[in-house]
C-alpha positions in Angstrom: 79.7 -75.8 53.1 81.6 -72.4 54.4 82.0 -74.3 58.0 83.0 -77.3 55.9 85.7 -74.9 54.6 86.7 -73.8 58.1 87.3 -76.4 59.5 89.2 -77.7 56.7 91.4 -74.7 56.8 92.4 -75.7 60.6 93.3 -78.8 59.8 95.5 -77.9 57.1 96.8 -75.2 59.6 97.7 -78.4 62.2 98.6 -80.3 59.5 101.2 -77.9 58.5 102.7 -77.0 61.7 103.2 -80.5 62.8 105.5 -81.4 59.5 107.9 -77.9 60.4 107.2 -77.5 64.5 110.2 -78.8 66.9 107.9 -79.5 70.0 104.1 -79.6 70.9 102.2 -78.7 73.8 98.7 -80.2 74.9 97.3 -77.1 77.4 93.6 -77.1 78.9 92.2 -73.2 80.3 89.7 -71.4 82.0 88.5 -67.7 82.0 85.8 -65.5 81.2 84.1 -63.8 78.2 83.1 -60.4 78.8 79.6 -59.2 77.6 76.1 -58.9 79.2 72.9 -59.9 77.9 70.4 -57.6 79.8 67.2 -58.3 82.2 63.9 -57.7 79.7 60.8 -57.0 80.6 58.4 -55.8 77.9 54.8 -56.5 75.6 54.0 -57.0 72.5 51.8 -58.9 69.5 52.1 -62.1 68.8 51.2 -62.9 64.7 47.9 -63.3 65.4 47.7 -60.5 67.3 47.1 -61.8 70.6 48.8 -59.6 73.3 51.5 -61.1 74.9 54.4 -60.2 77.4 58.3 -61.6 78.0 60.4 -61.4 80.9 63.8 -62.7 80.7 67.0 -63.2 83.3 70.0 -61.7 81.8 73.9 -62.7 82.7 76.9 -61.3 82.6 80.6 -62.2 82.1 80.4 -65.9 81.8 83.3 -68.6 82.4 84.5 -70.7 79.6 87.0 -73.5 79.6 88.6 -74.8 76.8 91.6 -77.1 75.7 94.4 -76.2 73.2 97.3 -77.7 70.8 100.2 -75.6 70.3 102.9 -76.7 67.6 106.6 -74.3 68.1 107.7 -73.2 64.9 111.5 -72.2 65.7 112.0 -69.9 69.4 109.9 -66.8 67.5 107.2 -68.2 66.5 104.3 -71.0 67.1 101.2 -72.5 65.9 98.1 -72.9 67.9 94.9 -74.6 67.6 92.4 -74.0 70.5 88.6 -74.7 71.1 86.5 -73.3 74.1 83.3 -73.0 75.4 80.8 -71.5 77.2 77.5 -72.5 79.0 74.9 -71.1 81.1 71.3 -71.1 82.1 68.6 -68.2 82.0 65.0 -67.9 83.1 62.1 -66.8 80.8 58.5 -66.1 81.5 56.1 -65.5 78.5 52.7 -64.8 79.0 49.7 -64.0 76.6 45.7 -63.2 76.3 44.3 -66.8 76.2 40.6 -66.3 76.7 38.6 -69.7 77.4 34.7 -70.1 77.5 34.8 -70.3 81.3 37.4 -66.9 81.5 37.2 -64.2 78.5 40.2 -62.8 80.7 42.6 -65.5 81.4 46.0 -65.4 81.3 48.4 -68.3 80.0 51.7 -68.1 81.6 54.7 -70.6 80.8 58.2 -70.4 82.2 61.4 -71.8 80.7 65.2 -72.3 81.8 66.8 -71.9 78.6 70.6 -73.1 77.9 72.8 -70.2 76.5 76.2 -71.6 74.9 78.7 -70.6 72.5 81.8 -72.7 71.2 84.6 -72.0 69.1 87.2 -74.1 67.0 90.5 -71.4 66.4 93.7 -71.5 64.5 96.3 -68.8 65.5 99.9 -67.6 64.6 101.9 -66.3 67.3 105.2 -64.2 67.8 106.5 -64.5 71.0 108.9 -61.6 72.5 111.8 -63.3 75.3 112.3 -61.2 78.2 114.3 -64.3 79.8 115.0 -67.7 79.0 111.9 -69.0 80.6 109.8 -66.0 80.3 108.3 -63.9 77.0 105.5 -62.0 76.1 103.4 -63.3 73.0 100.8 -61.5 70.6 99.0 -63.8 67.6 96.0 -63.3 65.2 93.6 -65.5 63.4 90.4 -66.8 63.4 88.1 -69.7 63.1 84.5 -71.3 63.9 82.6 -69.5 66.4 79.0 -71.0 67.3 76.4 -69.1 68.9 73.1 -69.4 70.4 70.3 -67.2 70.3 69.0 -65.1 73.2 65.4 -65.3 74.1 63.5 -61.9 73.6 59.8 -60.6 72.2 61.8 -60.2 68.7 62.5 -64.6 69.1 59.1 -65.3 70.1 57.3 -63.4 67.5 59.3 -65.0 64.7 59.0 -68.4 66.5 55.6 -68.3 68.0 52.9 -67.5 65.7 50.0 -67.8 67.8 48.7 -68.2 71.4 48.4 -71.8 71.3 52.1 -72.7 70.8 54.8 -73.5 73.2 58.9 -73.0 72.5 60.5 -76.4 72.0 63.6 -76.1 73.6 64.9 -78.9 72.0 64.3 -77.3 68.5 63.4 -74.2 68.6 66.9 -72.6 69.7 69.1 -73.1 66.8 72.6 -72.6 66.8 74.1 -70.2 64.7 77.7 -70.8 62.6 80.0 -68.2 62.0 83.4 -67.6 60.9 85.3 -64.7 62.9 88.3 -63.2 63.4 90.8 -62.6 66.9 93.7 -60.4 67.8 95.4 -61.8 71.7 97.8 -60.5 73.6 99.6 -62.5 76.6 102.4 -64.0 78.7 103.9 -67.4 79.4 106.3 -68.7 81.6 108.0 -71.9 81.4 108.9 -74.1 84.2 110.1 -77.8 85.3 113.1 -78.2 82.8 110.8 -76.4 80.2 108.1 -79.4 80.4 105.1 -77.0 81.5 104.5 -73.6 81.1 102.0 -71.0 82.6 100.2 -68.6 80.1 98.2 -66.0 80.8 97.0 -64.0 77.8 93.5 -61.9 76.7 91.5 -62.0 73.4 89.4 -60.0 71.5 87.4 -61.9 69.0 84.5 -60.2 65.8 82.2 -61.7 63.4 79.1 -60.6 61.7 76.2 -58.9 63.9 73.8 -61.5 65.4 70.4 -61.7 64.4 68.8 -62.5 68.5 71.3 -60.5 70.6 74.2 -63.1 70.3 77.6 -61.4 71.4 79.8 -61.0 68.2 82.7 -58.4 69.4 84.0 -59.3 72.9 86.9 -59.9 74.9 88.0 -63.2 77.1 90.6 -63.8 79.4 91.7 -66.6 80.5 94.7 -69.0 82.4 95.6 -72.3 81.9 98.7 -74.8 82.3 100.7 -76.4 78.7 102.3 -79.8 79.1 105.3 -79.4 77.0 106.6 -82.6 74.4 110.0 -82.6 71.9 109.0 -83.8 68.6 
């Protein structure tokens, strides 16, 4: 229901910049969040107390891309409605005590390449400041849907895996978490080609409620991208 609400909110947000804006702009981008999910190496239990051991690939800094709708208010001011998203791949090895009748000792090793991704559908107001004609600097705030993956760890496993004999289902077992957050952004734009396209350059920082697997929640992107500009 609250995502419901969300995303209900945005469209009322386009909604109501299309009935007041003077112009549109359909823009696509591409940049880079900035966070780092570390390597891991470490034991632990399993719930039936088998021992059992995870190592995990971590990343860093991943790219995004993303697409955006932009409604201008008056010369001050615009509406902006923006998704993104981000996807990459990480290696996990768990291993664990799995004892059969021909080898008390052996142990059961199984690797996975897991997908990490997180999306996000935003709504922002921003104020733009004119240096020239064709040039201004811009700062906005809002906020939106933000959907996040969970990181693999010892902490997943045990709450996933309760005993030796199971295997993750990457198909089912990673759930996507939903949350609303909040962004502040800085940035610059330049406008070009009889004001038709711009240029914008401009860096977000965006928050949300902790994660519950080592999902990013406070970071920074920054990213580039090219607006095709349309009188209304």
């Amino acid at each position: 229901m609250k995502e419901k609400i969300i995303l209900g909110l945005i469209a009322l947000l386009l909604l109501s910049s299309g009935l007041f804006a003077t112009e549109f702009g359909l823009g696509i981008h591409g940049g880079k969040d900035f966070y780092s999910i570390s390597n891991l190496k470490t034991g632990f239990r399993l719930l039936d107390l088998t021992e059992a051991s995870v190592s995990r690939d971590g990343f860093a800094n991943p790219w995004l891309v993303g697409v955006s709708l932009t409604f201008k208010i008056n010369r001050n001011w615009k509406m902006r409605i923006n998704g993104d998203v981000v996807l990459v791949k990480y290696d996990v090895l768990f291993t664990r005590n799995y004892p059969t009748l021909y080898d008390p000792f052996y142990i059961k090793t199984s690797e996975y390449k897991i997908e990490w991704g997180r999306a996000a559908v935003l709504g922002t107001v921003e104020r733009n400041w004119h240096i020239s004609e064709h040039f201004y600097f811009l700062g906005g705030a809002g906020g939106g849907l933000y959907v996040l993956a969970p990181v693999v760890s010892d902490k997943f496993i045990v709450n996933t895996l309760y005993d030796k004999f199971m295997e993750l289902d990457i198909s089912k077992d990673i759930e996507m978490s939903y949350k609303f957050g909040a962004h502040i952004l800085l940035g610059m734009e330049a406008v070009t080609f009889g004001d038709k396209v711009s240029f914008r350059v401009e860096g977000r920082y965006s928050f949300m409620s902790e994660g519950k697997y080592e999902e990013p929640t406070r970071f920074f992107s920054v990213f580039s991208g090219i607006i095709f500009n349309f009188k209304l």
